[in-house]
N, C-alpha and C positions, 0 to 999 in steps of 0.2 A: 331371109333365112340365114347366108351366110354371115350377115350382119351379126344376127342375133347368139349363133356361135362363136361368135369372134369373144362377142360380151362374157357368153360362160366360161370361158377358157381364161379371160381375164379374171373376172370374179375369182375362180376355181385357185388359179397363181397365187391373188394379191388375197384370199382368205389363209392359203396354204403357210404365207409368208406370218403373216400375223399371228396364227395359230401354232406356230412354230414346227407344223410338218414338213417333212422331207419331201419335194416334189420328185416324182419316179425320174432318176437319174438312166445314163443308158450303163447298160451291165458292164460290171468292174468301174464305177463311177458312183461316185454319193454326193450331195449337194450342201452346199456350206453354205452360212449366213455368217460373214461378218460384218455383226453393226459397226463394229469399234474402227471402222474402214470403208463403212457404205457402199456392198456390192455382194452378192453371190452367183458361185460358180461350183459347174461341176469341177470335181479332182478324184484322181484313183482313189481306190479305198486303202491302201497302203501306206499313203500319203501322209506324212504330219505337219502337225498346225499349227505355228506360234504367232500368237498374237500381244505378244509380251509389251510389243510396241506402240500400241493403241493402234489409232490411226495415220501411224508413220509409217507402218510397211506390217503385212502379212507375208510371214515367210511359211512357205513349204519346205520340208525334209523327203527325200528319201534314203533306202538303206545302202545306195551305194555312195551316197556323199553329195550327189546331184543338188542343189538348189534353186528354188524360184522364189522371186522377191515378188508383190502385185503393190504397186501404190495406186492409190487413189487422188489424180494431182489434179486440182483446180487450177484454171488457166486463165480466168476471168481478167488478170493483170497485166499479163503477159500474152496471151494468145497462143492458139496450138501451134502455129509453126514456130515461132521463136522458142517456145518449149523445147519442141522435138528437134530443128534444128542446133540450138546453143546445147542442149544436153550432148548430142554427137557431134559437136566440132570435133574435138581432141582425138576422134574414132575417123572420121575421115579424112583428118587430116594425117593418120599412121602415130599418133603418139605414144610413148611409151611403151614401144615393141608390141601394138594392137594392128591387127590386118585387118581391113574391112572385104568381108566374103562377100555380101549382097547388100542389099538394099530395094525394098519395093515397097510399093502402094495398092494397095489390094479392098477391094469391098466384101464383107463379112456377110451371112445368111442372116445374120441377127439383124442388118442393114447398117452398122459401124462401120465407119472407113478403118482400116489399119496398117501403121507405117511401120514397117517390117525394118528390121539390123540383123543380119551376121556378121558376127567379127571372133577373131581366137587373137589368141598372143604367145609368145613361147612359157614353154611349161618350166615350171620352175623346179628344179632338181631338190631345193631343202623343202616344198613342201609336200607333204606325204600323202599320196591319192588326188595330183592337183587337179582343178577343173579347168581345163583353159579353152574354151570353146563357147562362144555366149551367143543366145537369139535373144531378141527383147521384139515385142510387139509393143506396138501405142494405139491403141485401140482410144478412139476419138468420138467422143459424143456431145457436138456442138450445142446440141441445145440446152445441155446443161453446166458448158465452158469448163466441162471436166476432159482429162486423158487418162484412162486406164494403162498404166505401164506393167506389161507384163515381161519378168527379168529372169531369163533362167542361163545356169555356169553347169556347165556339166563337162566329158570327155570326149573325144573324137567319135569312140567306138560307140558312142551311145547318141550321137549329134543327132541322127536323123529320128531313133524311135523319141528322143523327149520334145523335138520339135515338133511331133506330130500331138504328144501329150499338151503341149503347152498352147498348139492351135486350139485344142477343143475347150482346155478350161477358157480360153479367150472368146470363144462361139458361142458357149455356154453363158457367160455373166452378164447379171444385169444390175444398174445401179439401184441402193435402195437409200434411207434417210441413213447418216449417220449419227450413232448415237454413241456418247463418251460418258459416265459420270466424272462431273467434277472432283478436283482432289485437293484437299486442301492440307498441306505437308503439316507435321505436328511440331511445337515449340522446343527443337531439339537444342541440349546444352552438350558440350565435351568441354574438358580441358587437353593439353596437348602438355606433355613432358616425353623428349626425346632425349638422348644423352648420348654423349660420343666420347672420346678419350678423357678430354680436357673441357670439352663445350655443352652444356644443357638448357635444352630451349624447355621454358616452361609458361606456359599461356593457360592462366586459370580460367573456368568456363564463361564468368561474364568479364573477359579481356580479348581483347586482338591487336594484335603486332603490326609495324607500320615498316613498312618495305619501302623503297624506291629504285626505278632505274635514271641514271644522271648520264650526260654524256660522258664519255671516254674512250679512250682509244681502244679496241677490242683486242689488240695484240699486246697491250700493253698491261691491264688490268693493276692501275694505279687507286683503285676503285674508291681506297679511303682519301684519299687528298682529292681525287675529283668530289668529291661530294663535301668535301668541309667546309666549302665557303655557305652554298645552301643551309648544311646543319647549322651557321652559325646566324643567319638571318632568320631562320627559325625560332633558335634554341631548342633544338630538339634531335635527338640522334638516334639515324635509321636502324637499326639493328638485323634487318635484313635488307639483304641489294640484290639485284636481279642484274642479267647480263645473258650477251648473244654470242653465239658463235655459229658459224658453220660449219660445211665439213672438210675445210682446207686449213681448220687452227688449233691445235690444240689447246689444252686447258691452258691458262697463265699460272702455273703453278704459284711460282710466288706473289701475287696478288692477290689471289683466295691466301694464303696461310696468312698476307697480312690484317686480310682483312678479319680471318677467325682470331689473329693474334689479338687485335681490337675488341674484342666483344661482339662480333657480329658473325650473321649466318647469310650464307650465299644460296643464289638458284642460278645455276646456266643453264641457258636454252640454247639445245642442239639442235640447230636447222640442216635439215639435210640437203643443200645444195650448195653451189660453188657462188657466193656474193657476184655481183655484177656479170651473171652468164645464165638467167632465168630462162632463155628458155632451151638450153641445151642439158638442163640439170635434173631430168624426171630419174631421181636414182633411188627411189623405193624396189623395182625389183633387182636392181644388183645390191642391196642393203641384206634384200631374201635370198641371194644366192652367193653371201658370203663376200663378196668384193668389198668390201668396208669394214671385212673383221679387225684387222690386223690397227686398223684407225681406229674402231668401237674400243676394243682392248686397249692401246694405247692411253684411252679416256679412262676407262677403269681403274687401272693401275695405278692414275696420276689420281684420283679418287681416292681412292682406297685408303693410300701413304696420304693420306691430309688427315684423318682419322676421326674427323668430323665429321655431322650430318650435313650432306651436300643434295640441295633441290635439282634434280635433273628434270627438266622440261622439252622432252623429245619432242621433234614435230608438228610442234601447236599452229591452232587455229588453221587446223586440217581440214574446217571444213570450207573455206574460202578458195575461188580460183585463183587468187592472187602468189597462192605457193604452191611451187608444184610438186608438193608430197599430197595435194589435195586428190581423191580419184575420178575427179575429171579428166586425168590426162593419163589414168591407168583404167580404160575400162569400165569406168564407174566400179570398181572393183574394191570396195569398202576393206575386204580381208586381207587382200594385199599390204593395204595398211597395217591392218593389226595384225600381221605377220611379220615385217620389219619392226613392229614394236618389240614385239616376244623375241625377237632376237638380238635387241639392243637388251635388252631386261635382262636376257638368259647369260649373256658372254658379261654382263655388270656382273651379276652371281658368280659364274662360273670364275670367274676372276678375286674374286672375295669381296667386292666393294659394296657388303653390304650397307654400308653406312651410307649408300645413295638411294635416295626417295623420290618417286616416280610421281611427276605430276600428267595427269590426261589434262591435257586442256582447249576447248573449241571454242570459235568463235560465236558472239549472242548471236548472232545472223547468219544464216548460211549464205554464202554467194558460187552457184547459183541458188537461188532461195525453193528451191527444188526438194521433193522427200527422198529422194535416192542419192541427196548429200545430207541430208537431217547427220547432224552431232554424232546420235547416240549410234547410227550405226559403225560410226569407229570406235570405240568403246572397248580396249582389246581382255575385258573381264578382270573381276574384282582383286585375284592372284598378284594380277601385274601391272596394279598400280596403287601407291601409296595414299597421293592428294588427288583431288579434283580439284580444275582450277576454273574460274567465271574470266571474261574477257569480253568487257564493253565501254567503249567508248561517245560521249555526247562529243561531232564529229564538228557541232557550229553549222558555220555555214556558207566556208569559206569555197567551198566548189560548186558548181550547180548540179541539184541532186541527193545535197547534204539537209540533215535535217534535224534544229536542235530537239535534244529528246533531255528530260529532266533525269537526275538517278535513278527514280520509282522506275520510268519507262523502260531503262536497261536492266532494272537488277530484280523490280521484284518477280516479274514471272520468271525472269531467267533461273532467280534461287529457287521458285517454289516447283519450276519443274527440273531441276538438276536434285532436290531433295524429294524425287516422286521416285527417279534411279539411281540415287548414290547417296541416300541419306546416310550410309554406312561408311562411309569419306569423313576426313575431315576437309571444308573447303579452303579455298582462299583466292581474293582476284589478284589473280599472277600480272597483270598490266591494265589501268586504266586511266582516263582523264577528261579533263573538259576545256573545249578551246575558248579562248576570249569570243570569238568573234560571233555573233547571233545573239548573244543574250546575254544574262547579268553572272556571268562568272563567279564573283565571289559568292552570290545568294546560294549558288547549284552547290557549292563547297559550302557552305554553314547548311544547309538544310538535305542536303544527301547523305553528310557526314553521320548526322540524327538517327538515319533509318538505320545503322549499322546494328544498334543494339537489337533491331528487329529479324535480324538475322543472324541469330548466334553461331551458325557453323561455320559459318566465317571467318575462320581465326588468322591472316592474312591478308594484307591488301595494299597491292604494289602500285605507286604514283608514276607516272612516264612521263619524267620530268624534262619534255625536251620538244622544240619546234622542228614538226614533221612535217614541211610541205610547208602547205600554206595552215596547219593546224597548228594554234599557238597551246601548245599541251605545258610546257612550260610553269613551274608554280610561281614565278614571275612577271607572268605576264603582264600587270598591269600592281599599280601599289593595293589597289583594292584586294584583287586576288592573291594576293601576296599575307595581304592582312586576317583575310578571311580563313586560309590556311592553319596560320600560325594560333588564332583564336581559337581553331574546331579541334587543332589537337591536342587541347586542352581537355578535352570528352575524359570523364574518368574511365571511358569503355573503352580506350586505349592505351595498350602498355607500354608501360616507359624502362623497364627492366625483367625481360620475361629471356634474354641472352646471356649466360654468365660464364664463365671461365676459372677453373678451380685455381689454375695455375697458369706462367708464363706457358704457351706453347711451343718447345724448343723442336723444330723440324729437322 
């Protein structure tokens, strides 16, 4: 008999699910299904629902600011403790001014194991209504090498009634199939005409502009004589060059004017850490509370007076642990990020230097390759940024662990899911390359170079001309690869004068 009720109860569930009825939640609770994330649970009825992000994260709203994140993270690769461990290093180890409150292991009525976090961090006085108090469950269901992570930020005064809210949607959910419709991005064309005092970049829609970064000394920014010898074994002249800084250099002033004086347009990328001091440099929230204005400004200004369109590349490839603007080392705390961005953006404005153009740019891979580091939730909205930039490299095969991947494998789903959220960008890949060592170099350059016309939002794409590590990225590398280069930039779908200059630039 009890058997047989066990069956109706099932049936009664998995018709309920199908049918798409509300199974009776308990009062002041309603029951969610999201396919697009394969799982439902009760939540308040108060509650709001975005699922903007497919299956990368269901976020909840409510109306005092509170937020919870729910992923749905398969583990099948990695294993649940490596999960749940490597995701809290940076939290148990005290990083980035995060306190770890508790931590425990707990069995669920649903019969889920769940590994509990409390941790806060200090509140941040620029953000207005901040939430600095975080519980996250991992609710673990081995048998189907999934971990439900449930992420909620909220305030002191409310720490204990939302942790009680967030126990029950987690008691409450069970996994179901998830379901995504395919998307398949539309053949979008732009042209790009920017213009600045003296400098107008104009890239008609079936062209794109050929960037590179070359070595040089970063203090010195000699940028057009480092790269001449290149241009001349080429024949071919970069019109845009790419360049690093952190946050101990200021701009080279006179190395961009020379290089605008030349016919060319620059991007610096501003890393917010101090060069060779990684791991003492997690300076995203004093970036939020103002300690780096007087730095951010100093940038601005030196901006501004060039008079020209300058690429500012804030904080890239945020989503890797390898920098620690990444927020593995803030909390898992995504907005943190895009809160130092909106303040680097705001004090560029407020200072006048509109003629600076904002690139977001994240890495193809997330490391860790986790949904509660996914890209798109740094994203700090469409206001406060210019370009979007792609970032992948075929790595060879020179470490173990590396794995050669041809162009198609980096760039096409990478473009067709960056044009499912930002088709309304124009793109461009702000750094990439391909090392000798694994496979046939030159072929990856004559046959990658091809796909570009298949990608028209592309109008950018930076070469990282330079041996890193043991990664021969170098366009040198070999005479082949050398050749193969200089043949493919011959593609008419690459512009050879899309930078012009009305007049001498006198500074």
């Amino acid at each position: 008999m009890k058997k047989l009720f066990s069956v109706l109860v099932i049936a009664i569930l998995f018709f309920s699910i199908i049918f798409g009825y509300e199974v009776k939640a308990q009062e002041n609770y309603k029951r969610i299904y999201v396919y697009s994330n394969g799982f439902s649970s009760e939540i308040p009825y108060n509650f709001v629902v975005d699922e903007s992000l497919d299956n990368i994260v269901t976020k909840l709203y409510t109306q005092d600011g509170t937020k919870i994140h729910i992923y749905n993270q398969p583990v099948d690769n990695v294993g649940v403790q490596t999960y749940i461990k490597y995701s809290n290093k940076q939290i148990n180890l005290g990083k980035g001014g995060v306190s770890l409150i508790n931590k425990e292991k707990v069995k669920f009525e649903n019969g889920a194991t769940a590994y509990i976090y409390e941790y806060k961090r200090p509140i941040q006085k620029n953000i207005s209504n901040d939430k600095n108090y975080y519980y996250e469950i991992n609710e673990v269901y081995p048998k189907d090498k999934r971990v439900i992570t449930f992420w909620l930020k909220t305030d002191e005064a409310n720490f204990e009634y939302y942790k009680g809210v967030l126990n029950h949607i987690a008691k409450t959910t069970w996994q179901m199939e998830e379901h995504n419709d395919p998307y398949h991005p539309p053949y979008k064309t732009r042209s790009i005409n920017i213009k600045g005092d003296k400098t107008t970049i104009d890239i008609p829609k079936d062209k794109m502009l050929w960037g590179i970064f070359h070595p040089h000394k970063l203090d010195k920014g000699n940028y057009v004589d480092e790269v001449s010898d290149i241009e001349q074994k080429l024949d071919w002249k970069f019109e845009f060059l790419m360049t690093y800084s952190d946050f101990r250099n200021n701009i080279p002033v006179e190395g961009v004017k020379n290089a605008y004086n030349d016919g060319r347009v620059m991007m610096l990328t501003m890393q917010p850490w101090f060069y060779g001091d990684r791991d003492s440099n997690i300076i995203i929230p004093q970036i939020i509370n103002g300690e780096y204005d007087e730095y951010i400004k100093k940038w601005a200004r030196d901006v501004k007076d060039i008079k020209e369109p300058i690429f500012i590349r804030f904080a890239n490839e945020m989503n890797g642990d390898w920098d620690p603007w990444c927020a593995w080392f803030f909390a898992k705390d995504t907005d943190l990020y895009i809160e130092a961005w909106k303040r680097v953006y705001n004090i560029f404005k407020e200072e006048g230097a509109n003629n600076a153009l904002f690139v977001f740019n994240p890495h193809d891979r997330s490391y860790p390759n986790f949904k509660w580091n996914n890209a798109h939730l740094y994203y700090p909205g469409d206001e406060y940024v210019d370009w979007v930039g792609l970032t992948g490299y075929n790595n060879g095969t020179s470490f173990k662990g590396d794995v050669w991947r041809e162009f198609d494998e980096i760039y096409y789903n990478n473009y067709n899911e960056y044009m499912k959220y930002y088709s309304n960008k124009p793109f461009m890949i702000t750094e990439f390359s391909c090392n000798e060592v694994g496979g046939d170099k030159a072929n990856w350059i004559r046959e990658g170079f091809k796909k570009f016309v298949n990608m028209p939002n592309i109008k950018m794409a930076v070469w990282f001309d330079q041996v890193d590590m043991l990664w021969e990225y170098n366009i040198d590398s070999s005479p082949e690869a050398m050749d193969a280069f200089k043949e493919s930039l011959r593609n008419p779908h690459f512009s050879t004068d899309s930078v012009s200059i009305s007049q001498e630039i006198n500074y």
